[in-house]
C-alpha positions, 0 to 999 in steps of 0.5 A, spaced: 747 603 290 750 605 298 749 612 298 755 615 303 755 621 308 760 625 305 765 628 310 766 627 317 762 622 321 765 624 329 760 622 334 762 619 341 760 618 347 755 612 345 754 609 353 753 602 348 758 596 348 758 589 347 764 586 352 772 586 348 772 578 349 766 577 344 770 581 339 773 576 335 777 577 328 779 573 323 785 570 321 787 574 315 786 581 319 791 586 320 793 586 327 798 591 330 799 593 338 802 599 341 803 602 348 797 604 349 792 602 342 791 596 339 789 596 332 786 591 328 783 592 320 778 587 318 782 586 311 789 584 310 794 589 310 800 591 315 802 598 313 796 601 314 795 598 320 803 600 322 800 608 319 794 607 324 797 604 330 803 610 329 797 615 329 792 612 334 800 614 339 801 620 336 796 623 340 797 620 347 803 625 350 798 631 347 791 628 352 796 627 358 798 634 358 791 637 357 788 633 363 795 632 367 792 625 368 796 619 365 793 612 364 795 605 368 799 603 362 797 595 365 791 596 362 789 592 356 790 597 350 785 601 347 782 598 340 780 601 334 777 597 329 778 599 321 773 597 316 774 596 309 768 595 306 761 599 308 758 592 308 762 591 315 762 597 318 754 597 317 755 589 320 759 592 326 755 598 328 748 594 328 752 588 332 754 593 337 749 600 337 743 597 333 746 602 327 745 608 330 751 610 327 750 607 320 750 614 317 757 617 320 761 612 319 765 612 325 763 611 333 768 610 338 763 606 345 766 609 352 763 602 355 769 598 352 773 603 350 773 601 342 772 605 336 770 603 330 771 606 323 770 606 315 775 607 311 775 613 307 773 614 302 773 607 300 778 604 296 780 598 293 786 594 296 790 595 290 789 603 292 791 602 299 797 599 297 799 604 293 797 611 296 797 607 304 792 609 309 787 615 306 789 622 310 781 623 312 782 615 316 788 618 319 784 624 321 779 620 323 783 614 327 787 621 331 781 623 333 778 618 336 784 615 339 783 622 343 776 620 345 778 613 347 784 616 351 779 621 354 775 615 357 780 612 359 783 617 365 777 622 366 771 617 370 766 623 369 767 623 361 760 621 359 758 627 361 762 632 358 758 637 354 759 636 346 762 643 345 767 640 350 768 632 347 768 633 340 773 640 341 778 637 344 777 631 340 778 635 334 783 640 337 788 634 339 787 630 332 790 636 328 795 638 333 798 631 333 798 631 325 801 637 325 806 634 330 809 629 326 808 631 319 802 628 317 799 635 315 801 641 313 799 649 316 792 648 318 791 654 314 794 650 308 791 644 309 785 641 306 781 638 312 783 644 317 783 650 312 775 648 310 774 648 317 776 655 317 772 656 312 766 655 315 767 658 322 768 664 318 762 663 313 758 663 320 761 669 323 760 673 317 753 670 315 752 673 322 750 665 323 755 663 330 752 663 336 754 667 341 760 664 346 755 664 352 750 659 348 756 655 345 758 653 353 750 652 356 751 648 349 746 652 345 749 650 338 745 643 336 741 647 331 747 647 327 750 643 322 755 638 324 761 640 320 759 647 322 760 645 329 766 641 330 769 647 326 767 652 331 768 647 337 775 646 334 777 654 333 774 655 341 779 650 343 785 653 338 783 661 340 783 658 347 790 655 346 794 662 345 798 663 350 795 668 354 788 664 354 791 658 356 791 658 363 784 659 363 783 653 358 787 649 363 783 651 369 777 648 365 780 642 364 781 641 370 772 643 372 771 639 367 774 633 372 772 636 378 764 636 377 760 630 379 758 627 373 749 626 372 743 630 369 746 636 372 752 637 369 752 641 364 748 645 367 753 646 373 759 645 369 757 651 364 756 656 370 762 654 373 766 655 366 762 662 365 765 665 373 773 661 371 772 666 365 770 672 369 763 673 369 757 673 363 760 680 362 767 677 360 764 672 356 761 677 352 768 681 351 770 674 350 766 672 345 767 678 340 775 677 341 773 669 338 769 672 333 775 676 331 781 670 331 776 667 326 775 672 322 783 673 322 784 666 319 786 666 313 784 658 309 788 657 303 783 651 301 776 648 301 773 642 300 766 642 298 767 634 297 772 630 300 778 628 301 784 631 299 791 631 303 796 635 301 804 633 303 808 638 300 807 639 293 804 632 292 797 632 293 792 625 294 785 626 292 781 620 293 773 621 291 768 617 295 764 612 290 759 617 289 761 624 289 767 628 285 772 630 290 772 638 289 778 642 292 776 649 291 782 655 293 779 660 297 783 666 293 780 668 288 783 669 281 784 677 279 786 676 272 781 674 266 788 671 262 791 666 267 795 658 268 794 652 272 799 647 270 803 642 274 802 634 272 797 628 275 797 621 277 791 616 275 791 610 280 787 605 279 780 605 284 773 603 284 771 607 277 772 604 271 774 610 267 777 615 272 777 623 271 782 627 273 778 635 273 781 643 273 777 647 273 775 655 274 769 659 275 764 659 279 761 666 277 755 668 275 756 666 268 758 659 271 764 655 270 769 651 265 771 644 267 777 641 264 777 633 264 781 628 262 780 622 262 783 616 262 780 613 257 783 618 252 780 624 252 780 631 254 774 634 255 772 642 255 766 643 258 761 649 260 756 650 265 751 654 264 749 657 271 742 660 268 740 655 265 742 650 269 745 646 263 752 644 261 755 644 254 762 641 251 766 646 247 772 643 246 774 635 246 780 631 244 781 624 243 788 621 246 791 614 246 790 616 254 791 617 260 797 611 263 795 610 270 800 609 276 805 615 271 805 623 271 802 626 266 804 635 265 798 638 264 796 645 262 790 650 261 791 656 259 785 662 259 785 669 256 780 674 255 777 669 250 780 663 248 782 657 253 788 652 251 790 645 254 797 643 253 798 636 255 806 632 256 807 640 253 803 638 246 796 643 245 791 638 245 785 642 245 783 649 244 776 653 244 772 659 245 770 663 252 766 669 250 765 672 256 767 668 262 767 672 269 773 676 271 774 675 278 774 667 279 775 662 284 779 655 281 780 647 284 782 641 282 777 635 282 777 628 281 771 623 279 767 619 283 771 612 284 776 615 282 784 617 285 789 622 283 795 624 286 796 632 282 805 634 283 806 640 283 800 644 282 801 652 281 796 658 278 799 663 276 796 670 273 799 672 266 803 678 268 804 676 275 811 673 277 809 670 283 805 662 283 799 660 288 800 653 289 
């Protein structure tokens, strides 16, 4: 069985690459060109690749502005390869890197100005047909666009310090996104709220590295996800307007330093005296610490991916875990709703699950799960013990794939009910679940859901969460 990196797989600046005239393609490739990126998918589809080509230009306008550079447009586009399988993108790392980036499933080469990037999560044809380009692969195809425009006007690129690559490049990815519709608020979506998550987790766990070391580039010791997300929220708090010409002038260091073994050591001191002095980067370092603690995430995702548009939100599972989405406000209520309707699309699982889930206290949780097999399912899990028990289960005629379905799950002090298409479906006892409590949605390995307007709602409490 493939075993799959959950999350993000961002890493650039690989000095590998093999000359752009010995790539070949086939002839059921999609193929699409645009002002300044090409696209070519391994696999037959040309709206993916429009979504793709149409995401790889959103971010161009946005790297011209922060560098006040732009590119000889004569110049042969810039090319990123999407790849359907594992099996491909594996065969295309070893070709180009020896596999040194088998496990992050996506790299861009700054020698050719390529990028290269698994599709994800995985899926069938048939569901990328249906749902279009996964919003994770539009994040990831954005982001690496920024990399590959970067290679493309700053000559002195490959030295750049990771705080600085993978910050803008993260930086410049959301904003685009946010520019064209393609994802909400960052505090309201999915992939942008999690990152929140995490930068204030750091923070509150009193586990960020002080700002001086984060530019002299001490934070390697910390989880990818967790650096990305603290690069990204520098780049943000350096973006307010009363920053902004300070980040500015940093760009423009960053152009100016000769490129070398030296750099970011050189670079790191001149970013320091553009701020003001050791001194003024610790002042600076406690106001970051505070634009973080001052976000307010709306979700997080313990397993990928989820986007929301609206009140219709895709989850997409990787064939080897649940999705997870958890809401990050906790429920205050012992007697609560979540409702809304779910659409199971057919994927890789055999037998998809669509999950509603609470809890997460001491006592453990209850996860609701319907399956498109035709049952709902109430189960337990017992934290303590470390087990899980059934309390409640129904047989169904099932669940039909590509239609919505309403749903339902009422909890009181003592008793949960799960309605389905408006009919009581299953009932069973909760003795004493937590009072305090947090909530998600998860889909089953394999498997997609699109969930419509999903809501919690606390008894007595006339106003909904989505």
């Amino acid at each position: 069985m493939k075993h799959f990196k959950m999350g993000l797989g961002l890493v650039a600046g690989c000095a590998i690459g093999l000359p752009f005239s010995s790539v070949a393609w086939a002839a059921n490739d999609s193929i699409v060109s645009g002002r300044h990126f090409r696209v070519i998918c391994d696999f037959e589809d040309q709206n993916v690749a429009e979504e793709a080509i149409e995401t790889a230009e959103a971010i161009w306008q946005i790297v011209e502005n922060s560098w006040g550079m732009e590119r000889d447009v004569t110049q042969k586009p810039l090319t990123i390869y999407l790849y359907q399988t594992l099996e491909a993108y594996e065969a295309a790392d070893a070709k180009r890197t020896g596999g040194r980036f088998r496990e992050n499933l996506s790299f861009s080469l700054h020698q050719d100005k390529s990028a290269h990037l698994l599709v994800q999560p995985v899926c069938a044809k048939k569901t990328l047909n249906l749902v279009g380009l996964p919003g994770l692969t539009r994040v990831l195809i954005a982001h690496e666009a920024a990399h590959l425009a970067t290679y493309s006007m700053v000559s002195n690129h490959a030295s750049h310090p990771e705080w600085l690559t993978e910050g803008f490049a993260t930086f410049v990815a959301t904003e685009a996104l946010l520019e064209k519709g393609w994802m909400q608020a960052v505090e309201d979506d999915p992939y942008s709220s999690t990152m929140m998550a995490r930068a204030i987790r750091r923070v509150t766990d009193n586990r960020l590295p002080p700002l001086q070391d984060l530019i002299s580039g001490g934070s390697k010791g910390l989880h990818l996800q967790d650096r990305y997300a603290i690069y990204w929220q520098f780049f943000r708090f350096m973006r307010q307007p009363v920053r902004k010409p300070e980040l500015d002038a940093i760009l423009k260091l960053a152009q100016s330093v000769k490129a070398g073994a030296e750099f970011k050591a050189k670079f790191a001191r001149r970013v320091v005296d553009q701020l003001g002095g050791a001194d003024a980067v610790q002042r600076l370092d406690g106001e970051f610490r505070q634009f973080v603690l001052r976000s307010r995430p709306k979700w997080e995702e313990r397993y990928r991916s989820t986007n929301c548009l609206r009140d219709r939100w895709i989850q997409i599972a990787f064939p080897t875990k649940t999705a997870m989405l958890m809401a990050t406000q906790r429920i205050d209520s012992r007697a609560f709703r979540i409702e809304g309707s779910l659409e199971m699309i057919e994927n890789l699982a055999r037998n998809s699950e669509s999950h509603v889930f609470f809890g997460q206290g001491h006592r453990g949780s209850v996860t609701v799960i319907f399956s498109q097999e035709g049952e709902v399912r109430i189960n337990r899990i017992i934290t303590a013990e470390n087990r899980t028990e059934t309390i409640g289960v129904a047989k169904l005629d099932g669940i039909r794939k590509g239609s919505q379905t309403s749903f339902k799950v009422e909890v009181s002090d003592r008793e949960i009910e799960v309605f389905l298409d408006g009919k009581l479906r299953v009932k069973a006892g909760l003795k004493d679940h937590d009072g305090t409590v947090n909530w998600g949605l998860g889909t089953a390995a394999g498997s997609v859901t699109i969930w419509h307007g999903v809501k919690m709602t606390e008894k007595g409490d006339t106003k909904a969460r989505e």
